[in-house]
N, C-alpha and C positions, 0 to 999 in steps of 0.2 A: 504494500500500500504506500501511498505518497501520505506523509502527515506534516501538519506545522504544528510546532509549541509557541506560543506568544509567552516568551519571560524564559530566562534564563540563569535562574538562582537555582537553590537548590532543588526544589522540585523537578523544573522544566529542565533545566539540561540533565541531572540524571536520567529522567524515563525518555528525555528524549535518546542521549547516548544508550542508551538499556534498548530501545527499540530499534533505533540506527542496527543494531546488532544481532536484531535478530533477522537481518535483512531488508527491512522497509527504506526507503525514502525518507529522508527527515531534515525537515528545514525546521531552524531556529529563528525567531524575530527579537530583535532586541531595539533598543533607541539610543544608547550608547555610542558613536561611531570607534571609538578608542576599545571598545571590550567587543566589539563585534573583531574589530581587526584581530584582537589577542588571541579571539576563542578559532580565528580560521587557521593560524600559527600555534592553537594545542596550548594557548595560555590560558589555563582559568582560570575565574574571579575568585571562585571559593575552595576552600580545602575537605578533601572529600578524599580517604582513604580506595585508591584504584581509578578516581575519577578520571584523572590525568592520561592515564595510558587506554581506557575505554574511548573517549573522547577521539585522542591522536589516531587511534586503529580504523575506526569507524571514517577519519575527515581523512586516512592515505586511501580507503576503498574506497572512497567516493558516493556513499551512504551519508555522511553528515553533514549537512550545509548550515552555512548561519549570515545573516542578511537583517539589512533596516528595513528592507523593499516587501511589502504587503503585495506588492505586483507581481513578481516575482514566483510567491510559494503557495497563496491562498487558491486562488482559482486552480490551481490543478492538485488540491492537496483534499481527499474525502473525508478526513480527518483534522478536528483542526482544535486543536487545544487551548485553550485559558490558564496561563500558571504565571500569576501576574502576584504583587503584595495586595494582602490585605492587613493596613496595618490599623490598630485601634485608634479611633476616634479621642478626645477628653472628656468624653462621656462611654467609653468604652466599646461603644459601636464599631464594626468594621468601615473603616472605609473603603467604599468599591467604587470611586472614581475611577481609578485606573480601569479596573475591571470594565466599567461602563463603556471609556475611552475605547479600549480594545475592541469590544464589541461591534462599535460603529466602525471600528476601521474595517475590521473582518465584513462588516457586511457590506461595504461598499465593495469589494473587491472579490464577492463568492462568483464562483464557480457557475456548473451542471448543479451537484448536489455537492453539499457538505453534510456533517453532526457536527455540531461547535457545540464543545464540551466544557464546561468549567472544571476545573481540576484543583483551582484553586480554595480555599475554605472561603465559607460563604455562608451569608443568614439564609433561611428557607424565603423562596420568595427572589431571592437575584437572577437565575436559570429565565424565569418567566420575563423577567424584566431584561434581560439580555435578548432571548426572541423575539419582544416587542420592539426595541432598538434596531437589530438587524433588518424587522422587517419596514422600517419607516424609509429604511436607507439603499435595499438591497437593489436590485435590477430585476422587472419583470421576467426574466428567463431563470435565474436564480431559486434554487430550491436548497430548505434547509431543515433540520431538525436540531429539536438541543438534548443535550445528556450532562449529568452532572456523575460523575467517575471520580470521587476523593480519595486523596491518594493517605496512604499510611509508612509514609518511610519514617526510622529513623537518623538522623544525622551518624555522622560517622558510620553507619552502617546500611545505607542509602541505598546500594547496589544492589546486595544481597535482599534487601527489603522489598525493593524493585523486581528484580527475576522471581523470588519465591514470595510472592505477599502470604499473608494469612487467608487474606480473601479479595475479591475484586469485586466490589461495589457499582454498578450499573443503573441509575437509576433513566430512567426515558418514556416517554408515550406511545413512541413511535417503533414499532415492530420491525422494519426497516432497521433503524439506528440500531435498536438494540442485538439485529443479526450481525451488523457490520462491526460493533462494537465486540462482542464475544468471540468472533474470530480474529479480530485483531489482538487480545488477551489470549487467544488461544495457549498460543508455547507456554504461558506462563501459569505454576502452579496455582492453591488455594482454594476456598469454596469461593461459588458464582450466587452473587447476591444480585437477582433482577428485579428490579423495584420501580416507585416511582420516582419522579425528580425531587420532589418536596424528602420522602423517607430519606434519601442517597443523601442529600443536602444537611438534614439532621443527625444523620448516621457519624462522621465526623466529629459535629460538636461532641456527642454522646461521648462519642470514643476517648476524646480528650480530656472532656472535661472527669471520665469517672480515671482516668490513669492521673491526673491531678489529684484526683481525689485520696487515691492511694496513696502517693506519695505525702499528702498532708496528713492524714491515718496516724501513718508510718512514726513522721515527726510528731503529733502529738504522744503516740504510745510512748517515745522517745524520752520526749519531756516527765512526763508522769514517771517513766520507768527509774530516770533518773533520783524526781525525790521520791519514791517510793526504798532506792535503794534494789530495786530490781534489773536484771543485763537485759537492757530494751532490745538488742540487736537479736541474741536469742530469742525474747518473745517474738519477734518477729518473724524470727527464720522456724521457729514453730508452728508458727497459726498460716506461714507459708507452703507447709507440708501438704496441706487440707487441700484438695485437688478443687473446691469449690471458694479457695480466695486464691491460692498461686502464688509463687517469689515473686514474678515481675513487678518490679514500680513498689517493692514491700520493703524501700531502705530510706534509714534515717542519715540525715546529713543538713546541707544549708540550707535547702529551698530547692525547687522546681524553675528554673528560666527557661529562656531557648526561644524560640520564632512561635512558637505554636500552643505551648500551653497558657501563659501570660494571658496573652489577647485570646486565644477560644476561650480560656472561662469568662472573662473579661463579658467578652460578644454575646455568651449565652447568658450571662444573668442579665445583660444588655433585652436580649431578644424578649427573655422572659418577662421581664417589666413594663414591656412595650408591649407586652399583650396580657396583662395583668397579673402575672405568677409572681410572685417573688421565689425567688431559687437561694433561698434563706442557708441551703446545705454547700453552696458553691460560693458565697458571700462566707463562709467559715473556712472555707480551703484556704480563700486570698488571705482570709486571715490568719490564720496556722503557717501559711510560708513568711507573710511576713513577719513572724515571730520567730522564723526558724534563722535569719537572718540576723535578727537583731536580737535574738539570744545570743550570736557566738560573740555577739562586741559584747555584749554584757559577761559570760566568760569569759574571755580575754582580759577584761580591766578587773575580774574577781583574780584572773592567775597571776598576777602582774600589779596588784595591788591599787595602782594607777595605771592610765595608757601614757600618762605627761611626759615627754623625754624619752620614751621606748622605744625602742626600734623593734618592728614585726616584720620575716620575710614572709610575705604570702606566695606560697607555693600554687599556683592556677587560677587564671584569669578566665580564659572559657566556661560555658556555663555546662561543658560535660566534654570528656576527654574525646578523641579525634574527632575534632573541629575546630575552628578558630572563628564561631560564631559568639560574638557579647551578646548577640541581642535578647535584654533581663538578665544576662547573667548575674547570681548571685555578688560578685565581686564587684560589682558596681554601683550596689550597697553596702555592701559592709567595707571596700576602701573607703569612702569619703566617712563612713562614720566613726573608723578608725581615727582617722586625721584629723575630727571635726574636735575630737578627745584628748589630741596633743602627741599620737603616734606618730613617726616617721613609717616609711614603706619601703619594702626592697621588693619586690617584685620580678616574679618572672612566671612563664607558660609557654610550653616547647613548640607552639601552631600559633598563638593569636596574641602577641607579640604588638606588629603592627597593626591592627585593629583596635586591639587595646590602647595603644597611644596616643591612636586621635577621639579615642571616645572619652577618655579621661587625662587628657593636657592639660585641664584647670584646677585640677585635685593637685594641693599643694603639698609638699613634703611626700612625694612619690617619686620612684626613682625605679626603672626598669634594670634589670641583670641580665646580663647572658648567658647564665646557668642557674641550678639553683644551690649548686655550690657557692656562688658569687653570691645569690643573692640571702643566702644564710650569714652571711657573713656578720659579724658584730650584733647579731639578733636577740633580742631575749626572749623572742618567742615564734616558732616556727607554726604559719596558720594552716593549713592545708585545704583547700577550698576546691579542686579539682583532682580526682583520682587518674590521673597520667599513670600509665606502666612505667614511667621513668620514674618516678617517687616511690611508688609501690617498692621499684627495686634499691633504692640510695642509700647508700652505706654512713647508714644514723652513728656508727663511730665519728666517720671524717666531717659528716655533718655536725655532731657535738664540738670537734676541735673548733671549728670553725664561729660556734656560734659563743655570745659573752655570756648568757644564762642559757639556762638548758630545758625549756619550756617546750612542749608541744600540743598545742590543741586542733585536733585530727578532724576535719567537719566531713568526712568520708569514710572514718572510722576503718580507713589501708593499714595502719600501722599495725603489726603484731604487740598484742601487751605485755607478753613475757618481756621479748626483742627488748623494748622502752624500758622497763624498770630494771632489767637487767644493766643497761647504759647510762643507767643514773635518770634519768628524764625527768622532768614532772609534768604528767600526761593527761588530760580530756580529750573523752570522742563524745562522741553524741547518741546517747542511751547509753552507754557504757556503765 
């Protein structure tokens, strides 16, 4: 098949590259001219473990294209994808400008027939109002259907999520699209979920907002476990046995960030309120993370007596290991409220680096490292805020030389306990 993805973040260029490869046709649209030129040269924007070399294989066979030009790829493309931002509103709504924008353009420029698919996350309700756009704009010979196809990767592990989903989501009216759509998913594993647009549309939030949910769970049994005097990480890897709640998403630490959780729960108690529910249980999640956050500053000035004058290497800036995505990540609260205390910062994160430094240039007394040997350096307290396999493995001897007190509070709970008090340490994880 010939398909276009409109947007080229992490969604759309994975499943674009993921299908480039299974043989199809695949043009990319971007508006960028500088990230268009990168991605036909095998540069790309984002870091994404295999991305790189999927991408470069696909653009030597001449399977992946990428282009500003809607002239170009749409009219001969049967397939035509939505994976554009939605990013929240100040009242926590999505905003789907962009979405809309695309819209119009796609339908100035359809084809025979298309399925323009949102792939993007979206309130129930935007599918309908994207076919209404297309059609105000389209060309009388122009025929089209829509489909809303939510995708479920996660980060760092994008690819594999993409070839093997759990499931593949379909939602559509038209019998048509949804034939054309299920043999284009064909090679790819998972259950086939055929529905409507509005269910497909929902299905997403649901998804998000209940693995949010977990993780909030997680940190409060955390919290509790802690004054209780009980090993929270245990209760947790206990009640994860029970094949009817599961491990996933069942671990305590700083908080929940990342492109997708933030703003879906955000959107749906958005949604909710706007049609009169209050989602009073999703208004407690936001709240539980940001405790889980601003618990570890409040640890930290308990282990350290004051933050005034101290120096903390925070070990991880991304809001989950292989990626070099901030967006919400944890560390982007709890730096500034470290410093806001009278801490200095040493800092580092083996992916997101530069990311990190133009998002927080104006958080004063921060200072990036090029290792995290460097950045332990003269510390009196090592925070750990991201689970890298590079920390996992660090040789907490050379790391104590290094640092001027010997503090660790683990917000990942990586470190072995024997390991730490064996080394002298003095140590906090969270439920620990």
């Amino acid at each position: 098949m010939t398909i276009t993805f409109v947007g080229h973040g992490y969604v759309g260029l994975v499943t674009a590259a993921v299908f480039a490869d299974l043989g199809n046709k695949v043009w990319v649209i971007g508006h960028t001219p500088s990230k268009i030129e990168n991605l036909k040269k095998g540069i790309i924007p984002i870091y994404e473990p295999g991305l790189e070399e999927l991408v470069k294989r696909n653009v030597d066979a001449g399977r992946l294209h990428f282009t500003l030009d809607y002239t170009q790829s749409i009219p001969e493309s049967e397939v035509i994808f939505i994976a554009v931002g939605t990013p929240p509103k100040e009242n926590g709504e999505a905003d789907l400008s962009v979405v809309y924008q695309v819209a119009e353009e796609i339908g100035k420029h359809l084809g025979d027939y298309s399925v323009v698919i949102t792939k993007s996350t979206v309130p129930v309700g935007t599918n309908r109002e994207v076919a209404s756009i297309i059609e105000k704009v389209k060309s009388k010979n122009s025929q089209f259907d829509i489909a809303s196809v939510p995708e479920f990767l996660r980060e760092g592990q994008a690819i594999g999520d993409t070839q093997n989903p759990d499931r593949v989501v379909i939602g559509t009216d038209s019998e048509k699209a949804e034939e054309l759509l299920v043999r284009l998913h064909e090679p790819l594993s998972g259950e086939r979920v055929l529905t409507t647009v509005e269910t497909a549309e929902m299905i997403k939030y649901a998804a998000n907002a209940f693995l949010a949910t977990k993780i909030s769970f997680a940190n409060a049994i955390a919290q509790l476990s802690e004054t209780l005097k009980a090993d929270g990480p245990q209760v947790l890897e206990a009640i994860g046995f029970d094949k009817r709640i599961g491990k996933a998403f069942l671990y305590a630490g700083v908080g929940y960030g990342g492109s997708c959780f933030p703003k879906d729960v955000k959107a749906l108690i958005a949604i909710a309120k706007n049609n009169n529910y209050d989602f009073a249980l999703l208004r407690e999640v936001e709240a539980i993370n940001k405790t889980a956050m601003t618990r570890i500053v409040d640890k930290a000035n308990a282990m350290l007596g004051s933050l005034q004058g101290k120096t903390i290497a925070v070990l991880g800036l991304a809001f989950k290991p292989d990626t070099d995505d901030m967006r919400d990540a944890p560390s982007r609260t709890i730096i500034p409220k470290l410093v806001d205390q009278g801490a200095s910062i040493r800092a580092y994160d083996p992916v997101s680096m530069e990311n990190a430094k133009g998002l927080m240039s104006e958080v004063n007394n921060l200072v990036f490292c090029e290792s995290a040997l460097e950045a332990v350096e003269g510390a009196d307290l090592l925070l750990l805020l991201t689970e890298w396999n590079e920390f996992k493995e660090m040789d907490l001897a050379a790391v104590k030389e290094k640092m001027s007190n010997h503090n660790i509070l683990d917000g990942r709970n990586i470190f072995d306990l024997q390991q730490v008090k064996e080394l002298g340490f003095t140590y906090q994880g969270v439920g620990r």
